[in-house]
N, C-alpha and C positions, 0 to 999 in steps of 0.2 A: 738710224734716226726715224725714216719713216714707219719703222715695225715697233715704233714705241709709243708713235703719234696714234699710228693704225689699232695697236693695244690701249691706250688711252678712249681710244672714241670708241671701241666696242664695248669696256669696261663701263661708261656713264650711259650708250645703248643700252645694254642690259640690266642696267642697276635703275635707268631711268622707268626701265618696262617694267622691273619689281616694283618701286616707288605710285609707277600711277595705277596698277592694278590695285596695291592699299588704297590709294588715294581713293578710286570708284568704290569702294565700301563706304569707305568713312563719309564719302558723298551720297550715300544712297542712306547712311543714318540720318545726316543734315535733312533730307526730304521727308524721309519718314518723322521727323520732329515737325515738321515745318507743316504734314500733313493733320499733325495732330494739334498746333494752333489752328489752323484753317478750321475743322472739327467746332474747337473751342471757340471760334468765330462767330462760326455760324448758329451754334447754338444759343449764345448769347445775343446773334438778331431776332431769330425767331422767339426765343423766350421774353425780350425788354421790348423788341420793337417791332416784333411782329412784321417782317419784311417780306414784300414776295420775290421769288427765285431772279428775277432782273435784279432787283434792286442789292438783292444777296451777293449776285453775281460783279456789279458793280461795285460795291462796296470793298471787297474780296483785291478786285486787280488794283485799288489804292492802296490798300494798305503798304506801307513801307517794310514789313518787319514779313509778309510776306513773299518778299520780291523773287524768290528763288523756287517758287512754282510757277512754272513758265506756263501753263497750261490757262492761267487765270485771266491773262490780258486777251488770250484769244475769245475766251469766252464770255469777258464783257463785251468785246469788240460783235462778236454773232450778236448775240443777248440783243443788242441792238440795233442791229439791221432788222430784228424780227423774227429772227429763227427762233424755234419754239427750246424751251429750256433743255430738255434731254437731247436732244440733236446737237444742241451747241454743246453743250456737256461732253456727249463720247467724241465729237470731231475735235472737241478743242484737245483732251485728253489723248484720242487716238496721233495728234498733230505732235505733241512732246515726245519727244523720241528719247531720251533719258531714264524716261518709268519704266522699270519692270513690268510684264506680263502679271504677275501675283497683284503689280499696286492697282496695274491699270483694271484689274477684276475687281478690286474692292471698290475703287473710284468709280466704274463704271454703277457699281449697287447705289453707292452714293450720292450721285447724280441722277440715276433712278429714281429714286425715296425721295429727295427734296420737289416739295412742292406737291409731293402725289394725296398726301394722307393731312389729316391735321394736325391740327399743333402738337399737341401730345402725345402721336404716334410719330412725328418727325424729331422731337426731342428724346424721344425713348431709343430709335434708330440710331439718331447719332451719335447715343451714348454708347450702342454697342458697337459701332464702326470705331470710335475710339477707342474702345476697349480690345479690338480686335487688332488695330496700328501700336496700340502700346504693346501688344505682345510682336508685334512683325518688328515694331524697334527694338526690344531687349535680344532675340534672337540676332538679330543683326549687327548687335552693338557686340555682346559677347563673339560673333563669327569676325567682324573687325579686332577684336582685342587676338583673336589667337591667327587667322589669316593674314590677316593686317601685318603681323611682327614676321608671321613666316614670312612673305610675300617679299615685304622689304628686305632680309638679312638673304633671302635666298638671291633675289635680285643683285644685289652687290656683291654674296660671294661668288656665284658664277660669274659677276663679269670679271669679278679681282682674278679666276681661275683661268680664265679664259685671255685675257689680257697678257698673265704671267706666262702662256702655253704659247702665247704667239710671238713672248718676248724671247 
C-alpha cells in the first residue's frame, strides 16, 4: 500500500514539474502581451495628452488590465518620492524577478528613451520597441506551442514510468 501511495505522489511530483515548466512559457507570453499594451499606452499618453514620465508612470500602475506587470506599482511608488524617472525605471524593473534577462534589456532601453527625446522621436521609439516585443511574442508563442506540449506529456509520461517502476 505504501509503494503505491509513494508511486502516486512521485507520478503528480513529476507531472506537476512538466506542467509548471509549460506553465512558465505560456506566462512569459502573458507578459510579453501585457508589455505590448503597456507600449500601446503609453504611446497614446504622449501622442493625445502629452504626459510627462511621472505622470506616465502613474497612470500606467492604475490601469487594471495592466495588473500583471509587477514592475509598474514600484515605479509609480519611486516616481513619487522623487527619484528621478530612469532610476526608478531600471530599480523597479531590476526589483521584478519574473523578466527575463532579453525583456529586462529591452525594458531597460525603454525607460531610457521615455522622457529623453521629444515627442516625435518618443513615439517613433516606441513604435519600434513594439515592433521588437511583437517579434519576442511570436517566437515565444510558437516555442510554447511545440515546448509547452513536450514539457507537459513528457512530464506525465515519466512520472506514469516511474510510478509503474516503483509499483
Amino acid at each position: 500500500m505504501i509503494r503505491v501511495i509513494g508511486a502516486g505522489l512521485i507520478f503528480l511530483a513529476v507531472s506537476g514539474f512538466g506542467l509548471s515548466l509549460s506553465d512558465r512559457l505560456k506566462k512569459r507570453c502573458e507578459r510579453l502581451d501585457a508589455y505590448i499594451s503597456m507600449l500601446v499606452e503609453i504611446t497614446s499618453m504622449i501622442r493625445w495628452n502629452e504626459l510627462t514620465v511621472k505622470q506616465i508612470a502613474e497612470t500606467l500602475s492604475e490601469r487594471k488590465e495592466l495588473a500583471g506587470i509587477c514592475f509598474l506599482k514600484p515605479l509609480s511608488e519611486l516616481c513619487e518620492r522623487g527619484v528621478p524617472f530612469p532610476k526608478a525605471w531600471k530599480t523597479s524593473v531590476d526589483g521584478d524577478k519574473s523578466i527575463t534577462s532579453e525583456e529586462k534589456k529591452l525594458l531597460y532601453e525603454i525607460g531610457a528613451t521615455l522622457g529623453s527625446t521629444d515627442k516625435q522621436g518618443q513615439l517613433s521609439a516606441m513604435e519600434l520597441y513594439r515592433e521588437r516585443l511583437e517579434r519576442m511574442l511570436s517566437e515565444q508563442r510558437e516555442k510554447y506551442a511545440v515546448k509547452g506540449r513536450m514539457y507537459r506529456s513528457l512530464g506525465i509520461t515519466a512520472g506514469a514510468m516511474i510510478g509503474i517502476i516503483m509499483i
